[in-house]
C-alpha positions as CSV (number, residue, x, y, z in Angstrom):
1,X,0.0,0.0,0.0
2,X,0.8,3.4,-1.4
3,X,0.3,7.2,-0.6
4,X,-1.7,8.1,-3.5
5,X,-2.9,4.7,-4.4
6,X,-7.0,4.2,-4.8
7,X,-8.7,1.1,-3.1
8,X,-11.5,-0.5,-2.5
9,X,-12.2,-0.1,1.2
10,X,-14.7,0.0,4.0
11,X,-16.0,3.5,5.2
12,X,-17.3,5.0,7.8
13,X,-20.9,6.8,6.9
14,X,-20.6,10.5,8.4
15,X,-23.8,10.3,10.2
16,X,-24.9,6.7,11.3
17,X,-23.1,4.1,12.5
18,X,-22.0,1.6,9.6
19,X,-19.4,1.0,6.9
20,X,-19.9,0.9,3.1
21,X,-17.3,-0.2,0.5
22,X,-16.4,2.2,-1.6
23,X,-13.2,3.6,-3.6
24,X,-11.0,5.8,-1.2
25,X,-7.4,7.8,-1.9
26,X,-4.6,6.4,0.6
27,X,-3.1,9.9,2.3
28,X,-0.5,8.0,4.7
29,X,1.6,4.5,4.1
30,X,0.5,2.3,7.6
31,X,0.6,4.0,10.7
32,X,1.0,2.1,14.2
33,X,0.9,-1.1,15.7
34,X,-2.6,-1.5,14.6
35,X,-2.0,-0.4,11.7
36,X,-4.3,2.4,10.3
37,X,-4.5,4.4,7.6
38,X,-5.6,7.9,6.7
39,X,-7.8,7.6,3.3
40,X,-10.2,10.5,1.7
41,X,-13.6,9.6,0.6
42,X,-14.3,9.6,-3.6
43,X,-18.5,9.5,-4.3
44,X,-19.2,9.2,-8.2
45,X,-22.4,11.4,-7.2
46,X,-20.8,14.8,-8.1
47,X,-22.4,17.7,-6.2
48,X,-24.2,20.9,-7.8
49,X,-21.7,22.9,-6.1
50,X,-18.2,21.6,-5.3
51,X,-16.2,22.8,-2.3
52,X,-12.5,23.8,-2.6
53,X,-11.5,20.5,-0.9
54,X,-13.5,18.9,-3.7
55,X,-11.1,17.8,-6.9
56,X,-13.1,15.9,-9.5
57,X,-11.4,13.1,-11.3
58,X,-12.4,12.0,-14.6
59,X,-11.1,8.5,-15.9
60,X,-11.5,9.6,-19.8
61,X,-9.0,12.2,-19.2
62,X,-5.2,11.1,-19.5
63,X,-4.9,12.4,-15.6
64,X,-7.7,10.0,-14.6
65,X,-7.2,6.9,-16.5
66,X,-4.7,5.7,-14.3
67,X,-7.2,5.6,-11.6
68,X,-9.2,3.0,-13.0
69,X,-11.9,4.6,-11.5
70,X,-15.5,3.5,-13.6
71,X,-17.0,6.9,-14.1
72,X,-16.4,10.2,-13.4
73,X,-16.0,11.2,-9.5
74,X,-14.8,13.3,-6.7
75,X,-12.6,13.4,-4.3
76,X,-13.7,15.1,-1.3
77,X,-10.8,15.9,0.5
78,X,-12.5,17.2,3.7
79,X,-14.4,13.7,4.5
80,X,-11.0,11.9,5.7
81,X,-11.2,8.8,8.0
82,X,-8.4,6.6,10.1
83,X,-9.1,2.9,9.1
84,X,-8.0,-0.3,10.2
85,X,-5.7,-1.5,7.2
86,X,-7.7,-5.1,7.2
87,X,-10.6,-2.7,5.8
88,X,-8.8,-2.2,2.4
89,X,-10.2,-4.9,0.3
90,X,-8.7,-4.6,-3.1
91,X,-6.2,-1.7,-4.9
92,X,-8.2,-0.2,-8.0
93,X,-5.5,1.9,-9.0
94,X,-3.6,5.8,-8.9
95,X,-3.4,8.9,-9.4
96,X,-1.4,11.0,-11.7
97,X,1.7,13.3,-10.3
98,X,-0.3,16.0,-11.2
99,X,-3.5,15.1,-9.6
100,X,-1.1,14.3,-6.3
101,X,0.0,17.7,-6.4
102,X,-3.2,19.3,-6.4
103,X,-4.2,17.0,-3.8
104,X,-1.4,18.2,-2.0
105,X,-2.3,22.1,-2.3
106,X,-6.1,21.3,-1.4
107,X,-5.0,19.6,1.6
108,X,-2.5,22.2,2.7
109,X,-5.3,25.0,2.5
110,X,-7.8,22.6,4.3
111,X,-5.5,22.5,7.3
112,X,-3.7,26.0,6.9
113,X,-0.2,24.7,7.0
């Protein structure tokens, strides 16, 4: 497992108890004795308006494909989660250098640092 790498993994719902697989961005290589990981949520339902954390990856364009993502979908940088690494089921793909930088900046301004 990879910082920038996109699995299949098992997420926490924001606001009921509950997990549901879905594709998620690794942010961190294992952390811990446990270990965990830190992993950013990506929903193919786009919203109307996107937020700044919000970077939209499409796997038609030569920065997506690499993701191996189905159909076009966000990453929404401000829904992160710490999860067990035994919830990662499968790795779908990656993302481009250029798609990690912007990452990057996003998460800088997200955090102020």
């Amino acid at each position: 497992m990879h910082p920038d790498d996109i699995y299949l993994a098992s997420f926490p719902f924001g606001d009921a108890p509950g997990m549901k697989l879905r594709p998620v961005l690794l942010l961190t290589d294992r952390l811990g004795s446990v270990p965990e990981v830190v992993v950013a949520y990506i929903s193919s339902v786009i919203p109307a308006v996107l937020l700044p954390t919000d970077l939209v990856i499409d796997p038609v364009n030569p920065d997506g494909a690499s993701t191996n993502l189905k159909t076009k979908s966000v990453l929404r940088l401000h829904k992160l989660a710490t999860i067990h690494a035994s919830a990662i089921v499968r790795r779908l793909g990656a993302i481009s250098a250029k798609t990690s930088t912007e990452v990057d900046g996003k998460l800088r301004a997200l955090f102020q640092l």
